[in-house]
C-alpha positions as CSV (number, residue, x, y, z in Angstrom):
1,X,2.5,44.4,-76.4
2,X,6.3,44.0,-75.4
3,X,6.8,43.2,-71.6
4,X,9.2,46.3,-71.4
5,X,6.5,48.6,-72.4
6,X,4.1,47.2,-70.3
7,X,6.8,47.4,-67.1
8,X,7.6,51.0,-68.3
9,X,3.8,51.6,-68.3
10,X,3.3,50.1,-64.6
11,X,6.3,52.4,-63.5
12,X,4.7,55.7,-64.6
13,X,1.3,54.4,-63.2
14,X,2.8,54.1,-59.9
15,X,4.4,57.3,-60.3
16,X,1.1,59.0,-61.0
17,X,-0.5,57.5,-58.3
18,X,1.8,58.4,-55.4
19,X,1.4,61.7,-56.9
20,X,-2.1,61.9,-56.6
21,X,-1.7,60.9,-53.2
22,X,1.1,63.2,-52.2
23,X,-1.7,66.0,-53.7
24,X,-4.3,64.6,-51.4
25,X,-2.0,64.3,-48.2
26,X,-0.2,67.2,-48.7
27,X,-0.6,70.1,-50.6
28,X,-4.6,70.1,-50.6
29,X,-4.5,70.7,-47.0
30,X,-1.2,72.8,-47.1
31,X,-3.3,75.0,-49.4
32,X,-6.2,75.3,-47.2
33,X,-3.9,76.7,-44.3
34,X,-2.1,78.7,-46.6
35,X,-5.6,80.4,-47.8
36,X,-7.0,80.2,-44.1
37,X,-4.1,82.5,-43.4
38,X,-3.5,84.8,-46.0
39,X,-7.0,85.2,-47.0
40,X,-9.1,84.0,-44.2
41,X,-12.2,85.8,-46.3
42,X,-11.6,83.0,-49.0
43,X,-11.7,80.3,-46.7
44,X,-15.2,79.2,-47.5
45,X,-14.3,78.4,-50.9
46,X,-10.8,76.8,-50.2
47,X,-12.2,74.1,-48.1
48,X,-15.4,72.7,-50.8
49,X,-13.0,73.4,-53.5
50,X,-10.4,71.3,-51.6
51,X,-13.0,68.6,-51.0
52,X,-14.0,69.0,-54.9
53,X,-10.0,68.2,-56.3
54,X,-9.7,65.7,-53.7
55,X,-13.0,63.8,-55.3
56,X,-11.5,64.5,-58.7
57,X,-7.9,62.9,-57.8
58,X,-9.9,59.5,-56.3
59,X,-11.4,59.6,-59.9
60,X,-7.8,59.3,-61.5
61,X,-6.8,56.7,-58.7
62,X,-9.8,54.5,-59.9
63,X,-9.6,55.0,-63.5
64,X,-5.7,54.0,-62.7
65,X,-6.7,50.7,-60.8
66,X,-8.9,49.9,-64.1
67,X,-5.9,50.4,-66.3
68,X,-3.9,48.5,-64.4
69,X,-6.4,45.3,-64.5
70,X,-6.0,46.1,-68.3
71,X,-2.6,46.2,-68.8
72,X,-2.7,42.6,-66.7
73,X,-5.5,41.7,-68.9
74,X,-3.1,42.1,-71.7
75,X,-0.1,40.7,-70.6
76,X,-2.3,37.3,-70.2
77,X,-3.5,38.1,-73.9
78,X,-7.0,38.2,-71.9
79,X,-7.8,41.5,-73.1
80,X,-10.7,41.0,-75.9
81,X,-13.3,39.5,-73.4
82,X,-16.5,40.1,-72.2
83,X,-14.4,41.0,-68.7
84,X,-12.3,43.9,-70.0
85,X,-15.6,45.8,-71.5
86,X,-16.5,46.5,-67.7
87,X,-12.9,48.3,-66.8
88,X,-13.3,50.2,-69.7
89,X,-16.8,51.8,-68.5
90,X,-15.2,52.1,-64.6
91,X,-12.3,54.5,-66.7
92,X,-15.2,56.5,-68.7
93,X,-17.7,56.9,-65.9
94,X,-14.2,58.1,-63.6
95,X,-13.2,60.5,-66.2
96,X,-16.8,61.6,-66.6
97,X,-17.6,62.2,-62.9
98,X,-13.9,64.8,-62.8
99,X,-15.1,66.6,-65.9
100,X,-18.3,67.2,-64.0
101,X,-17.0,68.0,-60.4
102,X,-14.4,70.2,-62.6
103,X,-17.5,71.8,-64.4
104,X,-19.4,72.3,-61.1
105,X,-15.8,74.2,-59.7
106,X,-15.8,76.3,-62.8
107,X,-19.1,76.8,-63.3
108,X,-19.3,77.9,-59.3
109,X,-16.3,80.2,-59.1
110,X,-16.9,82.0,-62.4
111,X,-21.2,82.0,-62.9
112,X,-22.2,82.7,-59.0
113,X,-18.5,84.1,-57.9
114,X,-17.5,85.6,-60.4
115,X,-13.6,85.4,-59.1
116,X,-10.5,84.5,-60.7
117,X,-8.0,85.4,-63.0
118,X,-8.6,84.6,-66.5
119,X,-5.3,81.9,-66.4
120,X,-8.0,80.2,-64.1
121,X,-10.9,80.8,-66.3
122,X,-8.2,78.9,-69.0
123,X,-7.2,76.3,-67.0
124,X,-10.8,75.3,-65.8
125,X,-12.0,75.6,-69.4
126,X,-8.9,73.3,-70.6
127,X,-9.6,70.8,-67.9
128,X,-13.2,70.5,-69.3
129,X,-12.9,70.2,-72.6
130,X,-10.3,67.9,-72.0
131,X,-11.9,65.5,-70.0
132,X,-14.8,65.4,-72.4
133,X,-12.9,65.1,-74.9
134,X,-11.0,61.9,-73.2
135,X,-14.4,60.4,-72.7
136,X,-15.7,60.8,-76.0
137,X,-12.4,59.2,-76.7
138,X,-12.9,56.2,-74.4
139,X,-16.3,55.7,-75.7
140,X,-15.1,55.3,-79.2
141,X,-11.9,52.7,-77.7
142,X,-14.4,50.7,-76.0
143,X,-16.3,50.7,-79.3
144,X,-13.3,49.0,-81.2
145,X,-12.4,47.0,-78.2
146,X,-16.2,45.4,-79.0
147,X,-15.9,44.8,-82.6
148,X,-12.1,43.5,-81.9
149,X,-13.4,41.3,-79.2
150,X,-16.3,40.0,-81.8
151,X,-13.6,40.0,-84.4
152,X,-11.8,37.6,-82.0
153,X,-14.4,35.2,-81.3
154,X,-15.4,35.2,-85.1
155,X,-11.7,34.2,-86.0
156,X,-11.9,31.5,-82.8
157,X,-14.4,29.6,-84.3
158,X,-13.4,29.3,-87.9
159,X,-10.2,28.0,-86.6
């Protein structure tokens, strides 16, 4: 991979994660007053479904640390070994435990609730199938990362 694509990849990683942390340092607890406030009877749900996007954003940090040990992985050419297989499963197993804590959310708010708009009932939904669908996805890179990394080796030792 080009070294400009892999600096222009850094930059919008670093971008994503001071947004993530902006979210967690300000506008989760801005919403929380803002609901404790305006809706002080919703207040019980603001605060666990605060705690519940806060746990989903440290899911995105991590599964951003792991891509960035890849991307340095790659820029060493370092990235089809046994190594990189492990960063691959921290990124699925992040991914997985938001889909879930998103699931939970939805499955709360909408099954025992039964509040929200339906643009919520959409984005929820979205968010799901989304993140399941990112996993599945990841599952299937890590399988070609394997049979790449074998492919490597192979080609290593005829040469």
């Amino acid at each position: 991979m080009s070294h400009p694509a892999l600096l222009a990849l850094r930059v919008l990683l670093v971008v994503i994660a001071l947004g993530t942390l902006s979210i967690q340092i300000v506008l989760l607890p801005e919403l929380v007053r803002e609901v404790s406030v305006d809706a002080p009877e919703a207040l019980r749900l603001a605060v666990p479904y605060a705690f519940a996007a806060g746990a989903a954003i440290v899911c995105v940090q991590i599964a951003l640390v792991a891509l960035w040990v890849l991307l340095a992985k790659v820029r060493r050419d370092a990235i089809f070994s046994p190594s990189a297989f492990r960063w691959v499963d921290v990124i699925i197993w992040a991914a997985a435990v938001a889909t879930v804590i998103t699931l939970g959310v939805a499955i709360w708010q909408f099954g025992v609730e039964r509040l929200g708009p339906p643009g919520l009932v959409l984005m929820l939904g979205s968010a799901v199938i989304g993140g399941a669908a990112f996993v599945l996805l990841m599952i299937v890179m890590r399988g070609l990362l394997r049979q790449a990394t074998a492919l490597e080796s192979e080609l290593a030792e005829v040469v």
